[in-house]
N, C-alpha and C positions, 0 to 999 in steps of 0.2 A: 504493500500500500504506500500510495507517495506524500509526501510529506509537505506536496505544495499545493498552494490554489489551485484546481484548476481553472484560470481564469483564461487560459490560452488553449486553442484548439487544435492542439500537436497534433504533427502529423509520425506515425507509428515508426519512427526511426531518428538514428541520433546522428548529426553530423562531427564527427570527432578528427579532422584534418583537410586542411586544401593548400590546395599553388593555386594561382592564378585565378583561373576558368572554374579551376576541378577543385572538385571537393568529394569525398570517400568520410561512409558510415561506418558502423562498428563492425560489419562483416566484411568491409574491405571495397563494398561496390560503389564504382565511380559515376557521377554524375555530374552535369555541365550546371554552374548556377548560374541562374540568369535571375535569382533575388538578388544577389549581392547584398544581402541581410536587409533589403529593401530600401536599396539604393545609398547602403553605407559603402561596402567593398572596394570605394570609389578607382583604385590601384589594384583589384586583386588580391587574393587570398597570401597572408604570408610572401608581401611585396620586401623584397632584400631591404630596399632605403628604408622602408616603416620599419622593418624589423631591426636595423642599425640606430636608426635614431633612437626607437625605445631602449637599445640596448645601452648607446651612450648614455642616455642622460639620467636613465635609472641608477647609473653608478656616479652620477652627481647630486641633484637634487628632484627629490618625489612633490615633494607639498611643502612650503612655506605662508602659506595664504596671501587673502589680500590686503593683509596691513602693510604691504611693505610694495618696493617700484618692483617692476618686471620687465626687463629688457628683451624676454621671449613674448610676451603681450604685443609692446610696442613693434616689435621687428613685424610679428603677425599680423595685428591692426594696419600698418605701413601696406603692407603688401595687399592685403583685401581692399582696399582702398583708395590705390592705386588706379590713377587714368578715369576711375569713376565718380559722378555727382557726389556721392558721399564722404565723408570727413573724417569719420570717427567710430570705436568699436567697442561692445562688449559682452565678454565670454563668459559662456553659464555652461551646463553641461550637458543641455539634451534639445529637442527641438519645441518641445510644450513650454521647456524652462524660458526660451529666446521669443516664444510669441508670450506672454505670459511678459514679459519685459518690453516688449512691441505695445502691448497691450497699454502696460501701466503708464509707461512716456508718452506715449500717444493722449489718454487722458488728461495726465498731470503739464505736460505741454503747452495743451488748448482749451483746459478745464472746462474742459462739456465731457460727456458720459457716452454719449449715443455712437456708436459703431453700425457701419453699416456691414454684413457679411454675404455670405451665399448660399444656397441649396448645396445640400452633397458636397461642400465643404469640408476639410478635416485638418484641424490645427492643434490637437493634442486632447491630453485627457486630464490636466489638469481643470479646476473647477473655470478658470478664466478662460483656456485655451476651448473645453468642451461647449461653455458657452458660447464660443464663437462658431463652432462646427454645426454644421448646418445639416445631422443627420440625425434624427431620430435615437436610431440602434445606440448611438453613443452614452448619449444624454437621459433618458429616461431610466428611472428608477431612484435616482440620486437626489430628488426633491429640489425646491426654489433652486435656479442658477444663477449666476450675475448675470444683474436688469441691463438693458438697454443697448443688446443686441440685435439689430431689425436686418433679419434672414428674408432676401430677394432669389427672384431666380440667377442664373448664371448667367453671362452672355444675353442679358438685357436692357441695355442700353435705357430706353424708354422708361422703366422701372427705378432705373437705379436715377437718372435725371430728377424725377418726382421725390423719390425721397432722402436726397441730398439736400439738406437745409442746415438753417445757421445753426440749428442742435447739435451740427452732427461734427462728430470729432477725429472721427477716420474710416474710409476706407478699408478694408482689410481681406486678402483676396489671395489665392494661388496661382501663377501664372498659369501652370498647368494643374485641374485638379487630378491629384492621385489616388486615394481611397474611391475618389465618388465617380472612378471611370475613365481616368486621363483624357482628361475634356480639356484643353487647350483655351485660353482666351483669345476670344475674337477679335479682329482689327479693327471691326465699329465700337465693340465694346471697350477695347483701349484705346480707343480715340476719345469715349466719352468721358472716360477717368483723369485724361490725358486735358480734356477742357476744362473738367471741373477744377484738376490743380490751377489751371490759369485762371479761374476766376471766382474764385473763392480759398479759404483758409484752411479746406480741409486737408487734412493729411492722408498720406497713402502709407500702406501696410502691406510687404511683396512676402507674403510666405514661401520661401524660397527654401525649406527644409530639406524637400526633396528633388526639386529642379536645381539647386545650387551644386556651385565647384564643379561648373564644365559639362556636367549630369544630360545637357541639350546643346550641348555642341557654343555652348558660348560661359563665359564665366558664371554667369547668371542670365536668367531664362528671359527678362525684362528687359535686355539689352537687346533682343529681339522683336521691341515693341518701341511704342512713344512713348509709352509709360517710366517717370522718373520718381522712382517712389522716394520717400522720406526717408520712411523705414526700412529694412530687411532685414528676416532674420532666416537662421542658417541652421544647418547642425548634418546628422545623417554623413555624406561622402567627404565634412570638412575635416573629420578625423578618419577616412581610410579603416574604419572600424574599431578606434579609439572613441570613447565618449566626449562630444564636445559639441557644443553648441555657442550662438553666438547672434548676437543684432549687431546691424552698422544702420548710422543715422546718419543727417546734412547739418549742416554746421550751425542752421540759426537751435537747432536742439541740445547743444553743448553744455548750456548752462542748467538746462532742465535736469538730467539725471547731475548733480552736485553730490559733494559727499556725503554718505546716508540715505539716500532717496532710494535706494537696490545696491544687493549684495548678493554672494554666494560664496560659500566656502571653498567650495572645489572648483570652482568655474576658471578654467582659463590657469588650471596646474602646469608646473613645467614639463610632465610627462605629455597631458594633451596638447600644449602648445608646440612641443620638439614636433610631432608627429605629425600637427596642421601643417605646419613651417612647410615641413617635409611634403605634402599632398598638395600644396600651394606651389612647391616649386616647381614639381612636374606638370600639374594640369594647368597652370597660366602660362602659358605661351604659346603664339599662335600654329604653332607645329602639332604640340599635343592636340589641340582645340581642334585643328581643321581634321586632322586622323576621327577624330569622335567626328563629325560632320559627313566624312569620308563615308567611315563605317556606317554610318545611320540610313545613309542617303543607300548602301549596299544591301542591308537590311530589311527598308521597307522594300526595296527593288523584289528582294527576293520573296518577301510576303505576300507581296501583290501577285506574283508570277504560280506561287505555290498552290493558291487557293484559284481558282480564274473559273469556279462552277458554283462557287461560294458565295454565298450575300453575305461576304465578311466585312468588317470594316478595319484599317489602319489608322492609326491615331498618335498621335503625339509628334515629340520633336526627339532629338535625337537619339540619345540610347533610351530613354523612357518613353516606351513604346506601348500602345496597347493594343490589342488583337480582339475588335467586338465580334461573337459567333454569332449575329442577325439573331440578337433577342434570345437566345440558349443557357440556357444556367450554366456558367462555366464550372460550377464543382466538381463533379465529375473528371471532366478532363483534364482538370489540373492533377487530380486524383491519379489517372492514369498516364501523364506525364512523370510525373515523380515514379512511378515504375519503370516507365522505360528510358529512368536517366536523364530527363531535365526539370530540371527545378523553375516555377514559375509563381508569381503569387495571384489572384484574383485583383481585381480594382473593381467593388463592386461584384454584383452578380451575373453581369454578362460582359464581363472583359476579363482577356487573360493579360496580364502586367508582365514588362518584358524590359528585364532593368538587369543587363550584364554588365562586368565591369566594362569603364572606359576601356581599359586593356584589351579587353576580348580581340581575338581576330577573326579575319575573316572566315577562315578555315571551322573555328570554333562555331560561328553563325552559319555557315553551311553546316556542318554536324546539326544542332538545334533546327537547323530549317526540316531538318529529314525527320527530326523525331516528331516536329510538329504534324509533317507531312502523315505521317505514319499514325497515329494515334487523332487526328481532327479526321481523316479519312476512311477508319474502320466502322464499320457497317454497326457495330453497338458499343455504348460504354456506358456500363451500371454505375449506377450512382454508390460511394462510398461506403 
């Protein structure tokens, strides 16, 4: 009998090593992940630089907290920050923790309350973050949430126009959404967010937890829009599978978070910051960058080509990819994917999520195309 919650709905095996691509369970059998622990792995399983930096700087310093300067903060801050609208950074240690801090600045900022979010939304499960998430399943059970969340549809312009008013204190949105389907924002729809920053005070909110560090073929998923958010916060692939998380803000916000205003104990340690460093160096620059573009652009190629009798749908932008089966309950076939060797997670209930490392290659994505091939193609598959 297990000794834990089950609050998680594991799946009947344990992953106990990987390189790269590959990862191998307790009986030895190998399998292609294309979770990448859901869009953490950002480098690959057991990447040599990840494993060298953790190893130096464990044999310097673990934790000192935030009473004292950090010149691995600042080196990190510097570089996320670089060439873009933003100014300035701070690290916490997970992706609920950085919207959750998105949250609280954004309020104490503009001292209004009122947020505006989305449908099928997912920004964490803290009490602040799950209020913002715009999904039923999350939220119910837990009683009153924090007030003065007002959840619109997605990619509605029209909607979101009307209830943008002088109440309202931000914006707060995922480029691309990923629990609720890898549904992409629209270009009218950030055209409209894109007006509202020009004429009015509201502030914008980039959930960038899982589109961020390269994740869509650019540093950040919003560099592919007009949209120039306030805020952004981060976490997920900016530790390579290290815990870390993190908001960057624009410079009129500087004096808002002051000393005392937000903290964390472990946020922004020199064990998770050696290892951002380290994942920062690799995926910002534009070689790394355009290979994830490269590969993305080879990937959907090959989706579209694999299914051509299918009312499937392709989605997303570069490695976070989604695969809708025309309306099918994906459980199943994620079910039977994980048997024959690739690892995939659901987004939602009819899309199969498709989040290999940047690393992956080509060769790897053909392997994955044939298992997809193979198991979306067979005449039945029982459900779990």
């Amino acid at each position: 009998m297990s000794a834990l919650f089950q609050n998680y709905a594991r799946r009947p095996f344990a992953i106990v090593e990987g390189k790269g691509t590959e990862v191998f369970d307790t009986t030895g059998k190998r399998y292609l992940d294309f979770t990448s622990g859901i869009a953490v792995c950002s480098l690959g399983h057991a990447n040599p630089a990840i494993v060298e930096a953790i190893q130096q700087q464990s044999k310097k310093l673990w934790h000192i907290s935030n009473l004292f300067e950090s010149p691995g903060q600042e080196q990190l801050a510097a570089g996320l920050v670089k060439d873009l609208h933003l100014s300035y950074a701070f690290f916490c240690n997970s992706g609920a923790e950085a919207n959750e801090a998105a949250i609280k600045l954004a309020r104490k900022h503009t001292g209004k309350h009122k947020i505006i979010v989305f449908e099928q939304s997912f920004h964490g499960r803290t009490f602040g973050a799950m209020s913002a998430t715009g999904q039923d399943k999350v939220r119910n059970g837990f009683g009153p949430l924090v007030s003065e969340f007002i959840t619109l549809p997605f990619n509605d312009a029209t909607a979101l126009k009307a209830a943008a008013d002088s109440e309202t204190a931000a914006i707060m949105l995922e480029m691309i959404q990923g629990e609720g389907g890898v549904n992409a924002v629209s270009d009218e729809f950030a055209q409209a967010i894109h007006d509202i920053q020009q004429t009015t005070d509201i502030l914008v909110i980039a959930d960038e937890v899982q589109t961020g560090i390269g994740r869509t073929g650019t540093r950040f998923a919003f560099e592919q829009t007009v949209i120039k958010p306030n805020i952004v916060s981060m976490a997920k692939g900016l530790g390579g599978g290290f815990p870390i998380g993190g908001i960057l803000g624009t410079e009129e916000l500087f004096n808002t978070f002051n000393a005392g205003t937000h903290g964390t104990t472990f946020g922004g340690n020199p064990l998770a910051v050696s290892v951002a460093q380290t994942v920062i160096d690799h995926i910002f620059n534009d070689e790394f960058l355009q290979s994830v573009k490269q590969k993305s652009e080879y990937f959907i190629n090959k989706l579209k080509e694999a299914f051509p009798d299918k009312n499937y749908t392709v989605q997303g932008k570069g490695l976070m990819l989604g695969l809708g089966l025309g309306g099918e309950d994906v459980a199943p076939y994620v079910a039977a994917l994980d048997e024959a060797g690739l690892l995939t997670v659901a987004a939602g209930p009819k899309v199969i999520r498709l989040l290999p490392p940047l690393t992956v290659s080509e060769q790897e994505i053909d392997e994955a195309i044939n298992i997809l091939k193979g198991v979306l193609q067979a005449d039945k598959i029982t459900s779990p």
